[in-house]
N, C-alpha and C positions, 0 to 999 in steps of 0.2 A: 584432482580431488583425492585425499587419501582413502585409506581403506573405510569400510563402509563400520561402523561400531558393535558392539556388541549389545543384541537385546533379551539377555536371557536375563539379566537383572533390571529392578524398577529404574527408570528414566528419570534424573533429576532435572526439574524444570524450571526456567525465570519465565514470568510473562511481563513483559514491557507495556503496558496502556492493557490492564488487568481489567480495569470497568467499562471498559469498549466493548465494541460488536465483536469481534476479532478476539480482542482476552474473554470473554465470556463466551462466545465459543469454544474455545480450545479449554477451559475449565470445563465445559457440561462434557467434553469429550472425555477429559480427565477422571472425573465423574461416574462416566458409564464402567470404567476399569480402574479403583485405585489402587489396588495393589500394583498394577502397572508403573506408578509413578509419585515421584517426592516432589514437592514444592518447594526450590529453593528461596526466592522471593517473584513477589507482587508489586509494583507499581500503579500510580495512575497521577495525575495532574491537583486536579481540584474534588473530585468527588469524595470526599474523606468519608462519609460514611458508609457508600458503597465499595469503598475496599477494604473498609475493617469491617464489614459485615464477610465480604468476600475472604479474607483473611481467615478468619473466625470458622468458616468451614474447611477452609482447604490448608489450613495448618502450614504456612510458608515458617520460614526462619527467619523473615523479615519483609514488612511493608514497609513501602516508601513512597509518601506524598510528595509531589514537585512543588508545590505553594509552602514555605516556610512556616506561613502566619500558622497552619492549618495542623503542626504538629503534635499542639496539647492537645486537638481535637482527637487526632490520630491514638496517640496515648493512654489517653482517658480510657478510650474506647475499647485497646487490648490491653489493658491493666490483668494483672494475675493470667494474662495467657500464654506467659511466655513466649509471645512472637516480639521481636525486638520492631522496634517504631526507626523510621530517619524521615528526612525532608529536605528540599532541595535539589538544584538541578544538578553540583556535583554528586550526591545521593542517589539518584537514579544513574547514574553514571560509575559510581561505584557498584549499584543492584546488578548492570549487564556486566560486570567484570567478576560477580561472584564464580564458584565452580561448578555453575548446572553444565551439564550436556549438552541441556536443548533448549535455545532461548527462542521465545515467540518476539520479534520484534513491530512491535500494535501499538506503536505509537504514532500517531495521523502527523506528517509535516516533516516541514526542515526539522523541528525542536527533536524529532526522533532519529537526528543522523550521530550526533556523539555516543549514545549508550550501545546504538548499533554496531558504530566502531569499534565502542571496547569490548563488545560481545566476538567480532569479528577477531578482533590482535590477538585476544585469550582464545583462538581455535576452536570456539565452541560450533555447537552444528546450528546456524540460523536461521529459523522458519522467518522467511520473508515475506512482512505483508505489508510492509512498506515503503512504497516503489519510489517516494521523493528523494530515498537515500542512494541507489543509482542515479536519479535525475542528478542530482545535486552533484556527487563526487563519485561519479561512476567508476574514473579509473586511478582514483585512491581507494575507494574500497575492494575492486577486483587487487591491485598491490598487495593489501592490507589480507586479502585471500589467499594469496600463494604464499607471502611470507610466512603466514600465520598455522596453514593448510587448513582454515575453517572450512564450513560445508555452507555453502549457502541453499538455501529448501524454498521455491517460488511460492508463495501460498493464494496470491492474486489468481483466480479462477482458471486466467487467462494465460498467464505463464504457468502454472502448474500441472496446465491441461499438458501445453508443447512440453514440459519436463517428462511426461509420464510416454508422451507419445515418439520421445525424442531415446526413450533409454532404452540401450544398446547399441544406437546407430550410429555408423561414424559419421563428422562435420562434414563430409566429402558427398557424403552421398545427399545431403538434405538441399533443398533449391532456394525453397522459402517456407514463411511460418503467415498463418495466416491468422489474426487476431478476430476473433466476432465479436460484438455488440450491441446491444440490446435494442440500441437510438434512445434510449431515455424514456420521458413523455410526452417529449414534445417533437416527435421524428416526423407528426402528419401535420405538422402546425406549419401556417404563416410565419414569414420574417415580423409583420405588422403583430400578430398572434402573439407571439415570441417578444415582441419588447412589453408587452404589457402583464409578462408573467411574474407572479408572485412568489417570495419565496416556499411560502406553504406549497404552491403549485409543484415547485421545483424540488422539492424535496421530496413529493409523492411519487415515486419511480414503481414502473408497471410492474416489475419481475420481485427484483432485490430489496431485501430489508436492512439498510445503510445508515450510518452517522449523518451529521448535515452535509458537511464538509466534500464527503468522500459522493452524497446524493447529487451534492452541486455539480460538482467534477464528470458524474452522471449523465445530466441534461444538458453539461456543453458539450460534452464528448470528452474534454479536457481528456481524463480518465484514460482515455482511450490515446490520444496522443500522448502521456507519460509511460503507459504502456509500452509504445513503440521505442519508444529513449529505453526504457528497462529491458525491455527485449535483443535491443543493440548488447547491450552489456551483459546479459544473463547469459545467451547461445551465440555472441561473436556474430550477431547477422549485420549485415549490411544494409542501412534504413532503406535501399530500394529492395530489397529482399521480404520485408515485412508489409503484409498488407493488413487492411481492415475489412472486413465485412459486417455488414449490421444484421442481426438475426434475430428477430421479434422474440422467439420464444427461449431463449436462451436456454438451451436443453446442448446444442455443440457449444464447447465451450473453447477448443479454437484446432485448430489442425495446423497441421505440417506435410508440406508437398514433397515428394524424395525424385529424384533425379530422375528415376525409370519411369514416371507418371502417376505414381499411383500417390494416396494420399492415406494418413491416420487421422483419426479425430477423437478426442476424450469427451463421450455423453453423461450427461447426469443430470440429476433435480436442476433446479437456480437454489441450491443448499452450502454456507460457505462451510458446512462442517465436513464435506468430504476432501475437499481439497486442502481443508487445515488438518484432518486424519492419514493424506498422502502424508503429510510433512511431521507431520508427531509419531508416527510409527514407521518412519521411514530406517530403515530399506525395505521392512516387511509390511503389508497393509494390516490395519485393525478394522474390525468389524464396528459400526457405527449403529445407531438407531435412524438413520438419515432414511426418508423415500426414497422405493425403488423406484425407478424410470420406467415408466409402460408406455410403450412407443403408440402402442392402439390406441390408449387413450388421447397422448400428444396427440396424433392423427396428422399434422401435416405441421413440415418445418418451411419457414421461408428466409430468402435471400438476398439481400440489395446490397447496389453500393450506397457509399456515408456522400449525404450531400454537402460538398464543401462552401455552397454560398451560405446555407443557413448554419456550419457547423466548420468555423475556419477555425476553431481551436486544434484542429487537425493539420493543416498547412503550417501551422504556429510552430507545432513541436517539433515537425520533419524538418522544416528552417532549422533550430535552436539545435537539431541532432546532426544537419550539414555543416553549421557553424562550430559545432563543442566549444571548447575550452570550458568561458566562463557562461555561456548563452542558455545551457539548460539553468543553472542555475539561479538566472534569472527570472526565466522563466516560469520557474516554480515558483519561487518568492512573489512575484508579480501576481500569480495567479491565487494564492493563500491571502496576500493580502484584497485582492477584488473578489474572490468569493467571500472574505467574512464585511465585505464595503454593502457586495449584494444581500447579505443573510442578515444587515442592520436596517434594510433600507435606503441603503444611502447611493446607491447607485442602479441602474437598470440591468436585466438579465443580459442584454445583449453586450453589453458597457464592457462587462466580465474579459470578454476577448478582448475587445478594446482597450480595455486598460494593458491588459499583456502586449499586447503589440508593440502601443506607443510604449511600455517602459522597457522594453527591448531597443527598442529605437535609439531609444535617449540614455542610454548609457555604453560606453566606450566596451569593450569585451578583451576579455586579458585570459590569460592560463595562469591557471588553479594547480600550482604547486603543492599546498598543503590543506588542512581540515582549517587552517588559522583562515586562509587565503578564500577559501568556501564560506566561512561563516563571516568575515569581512564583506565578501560581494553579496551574499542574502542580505545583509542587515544593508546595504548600500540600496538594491533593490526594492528590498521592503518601501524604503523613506521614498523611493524616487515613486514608485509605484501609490503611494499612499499623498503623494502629490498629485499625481494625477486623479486619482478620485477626489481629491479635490476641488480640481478644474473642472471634472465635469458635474458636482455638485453645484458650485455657480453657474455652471452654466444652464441650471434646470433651473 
C-alpha cells in the first residue's frame, strides 16, 4: 500500500451508485463537513430524478445516469446548473476514471466491477462497499492494486471492523478473522417456515436498514458467505482461517484472533455511516453525528454458530472459494439472478440457494484471465442460472 495521502486539503470525491443506501450515506456525511470536500461526480442507474435532485445539492462536475433513454430527463432537470449531464454504461465508466481521490464504489452487483476497475487502474483511494467485485475478479483486481498502487478502504461493516482491528499488525502474528452476523429474520424459523416466506418478509431485516438486493443476501446469509470470498482477498486469509459467528445484536461487528490468544473486536451502533466515515476520512477519523454505543443499555450480547441445514448458502461460497478460478463468479451471477427470480415472485425463498447450487453444477469452471473472460462467464451464468429458474417455475 503507498504512502497514506494528504488530508489538509478538501478531499475530491466520485460516488458510484450516488441514490443508494451507501451513496446517500456517504453524502449526509459529506454534508455534516463540506468544506471538507468537492464533488467530483454522481452516478446512479435508473432513478434520474433522485440524482438530479442529489446533484443539485452537492454541486458534482457531473452526473451520470446508466439508462441512455433517461438523459434528456437528466438534462432538462440541471439545465442552467452548470453540472454537465452523460449516460450510459461506458459513462459511468468514464465517471470512476475521473480525478477524485476518493471514490465510494456503491454500486450493488457484477454491473459495478468495470467502473471499479477503472477507479482502481487510476490509483485512486477506493472505499469498498461492493464485495461482488472481489467475488467476481478478486485476483484481477488485487493485480490491478499493485500495478496501480490504489488504496482499497473495506467499507462492508464486517471487513472494515477486521481493517481497523488489523492496523498495525503484522500478517504473522493474526490466526484467524472472525466474521459476525446478525442471522437475518429468519435465524429462529423452520426449514417448512422458511419456504413459505415472502419477499416483503424477507426484506424486513431485524437490525440493518438495506436495498432489496443486499436485504435478500441478508436472510440467506449469502451476504455472509461473499463476505468470506472478500475476506480471502482483502487480508490474504485462508477460507479455513475465516469463521462466522451469528450475533443477534449486531453491536461486534467482527474480530480478529492473534497468535498469542488474545482477540480485538470493533463495536458500534448497526450504523453504515461509521464504517463509511472509517473510509472517507481515512487515515484520520472524522467525527460523525452517528449514536454512541451504551453497552448498559445493549445490556447482554449473544453468540451462536450459523446453522448450515437451514443456511447452505454458506457451504456454497467456502466450496466456490476452494474451487476459485471461474466458480466465485458464478456464483455470484447465479445468485443476483435467483435473488431478483425471488423479489418477482417467481421462485421460492429456499429455491434462492438452489438455484446457485445447481448452476454451479452445471457449468464447466475455467480461469479467468481477464475483466473480458469475467464478464463472459457472468453473462454465461446469468442465462444458465435464469434456466433454471425456469425449471423450477414449471415445476410449481
Amino acid at each position: 500500500m503507498r504512502e497514506a495521502p494528504s488530508t489538509e486539503r478538501p478531499r475530491s470525491v466520485t460516488i458510484l451508485g450516488a441514490t443508494g443506501s451507501i451513496g446517500r450515506q456517504t453524502l449526509n456525511l459529506v454534508a455534516e463537513d463540506p468544506a471538507q470536500y468537492r464533488i467530483e461526480a454522481l452516478t446512479a442507474f435508473k432513478r434520474v430524478d433522485e440524482l438530479a435532485s442529489l446533484a443539485l445539492e452537492h454541486r458534482p462536475k457531473i452526473a451520470v445516469i446508466g439508462d441512455d433513454a433517461l438523459l434528456p430527463d437528466l438534462r432538462e432537470r440541471l439545465a442552467g446548473s452548470g453540472i454537465a449531464a452523460a449516460a450510459g454504461r461506458n459513462a459511468i465508466i468514464e465517471a470512476a476514471a475521473r480525478p477524485a481521490e476518493w471514490v465510494m464504489a456503491g454500486i450493488v452487483g457484477a454491473a459495478g466491477l468495470e467502473p471499479t476497475m477503472a477507479a482502481v487502474q487510476r490509483g485512486a483511494m477506493v472505499a469498498f462497499a461492493n464485495k461482488e467485485c472481489l467475488v467476481c475478479a478478486g485476483d484481477l483486481l488485487l493485480a490491478a492494486v499493485a500495478e496501480s498502487r490504489a488504496i482499497l478502504l473495506p467499507v462492508d461493516s464486517e471487513h472494515n471492523a477486521i481493517f481497523q482491528a488489523t492496523r498495525g499488525a503484522r500478517a504473522a502474528d493474526i490466526e484467524s478473522v472472525v466474521l459476525t452476523a446478525s442471522g437475518g429474520p429468519f435465524r429462529l424459523q423452520t426449514l417448512d417456515d422458511m419456504a413459505r416466506v415472502t419477499p416483503q418478509q424477507a426484506m424486513a431485516h431485524p437490525v440493518w436498514s438495506m436495498g432489496p438486493k443486499i436485504s435478500i443476501d441478508s436472510a440467506t446469509l449469502m451476504n455472509k458467505g461473499l463476505e468470506i470470498i472478500e475476506a480471502h482477498y482483502l487480508f490474504g486469509m485462508q477460507e479455513s482461517a475465516i469463521e462466522v459467528l451469528v450475533h443477534p445484536q449486531s453491536i461486534i461487528h467482527s474480530l480478529v484472533r492473534f497468535r498469542d490468544g488474545s482477540m480485538l473486536a470493533q463495536l458500534g451502533e448497526p450504523d453504515m455511516r461509521i464504517p463509511i466515515a472509517y473510509a472517507l476520512g481515512w487515515p484520520r477519523r472524522i467525527r460523525t453525528s452517528a449514536h454512541r454505543l451504551d453497552l448498559v443499555e445493549v445490556g447482554r450480547l449473544e453468540f451462536e454458530a450459523p446453522d448450515l441445514t437451514r443456511f447452505p448458502s454458506l457451504s456454497i461460497c467456502r466450496r466456490a472459494l476452494r474451487i476459485k478460478d471461474g466458480a466465485p463468479t458464478i456464483l455470484n451471477a447465479a445468485n443476483e439472478v435467483a435473488v431478483a427470480a425471488f423479489l418477482d415472485g417467481r421462485i421460492g425463498f429456499l429455491e434462492i440457494c438452489l438455484t446457485v447450487e445447481n448452476t454451479m453444477d452445471a457449468i464447466s469452471n475455467r480461469t479467468l484471465d481477464s475483466l473480458d473472460d469475467v464478464l463472459a462467464m457472468n453473462e454465461e451464468a446469468r442465462c444458465r442460472a435464469d434456466e433454471e429458474v425456469q425449471r423450477l417455475e414449471r415445476r410449481v
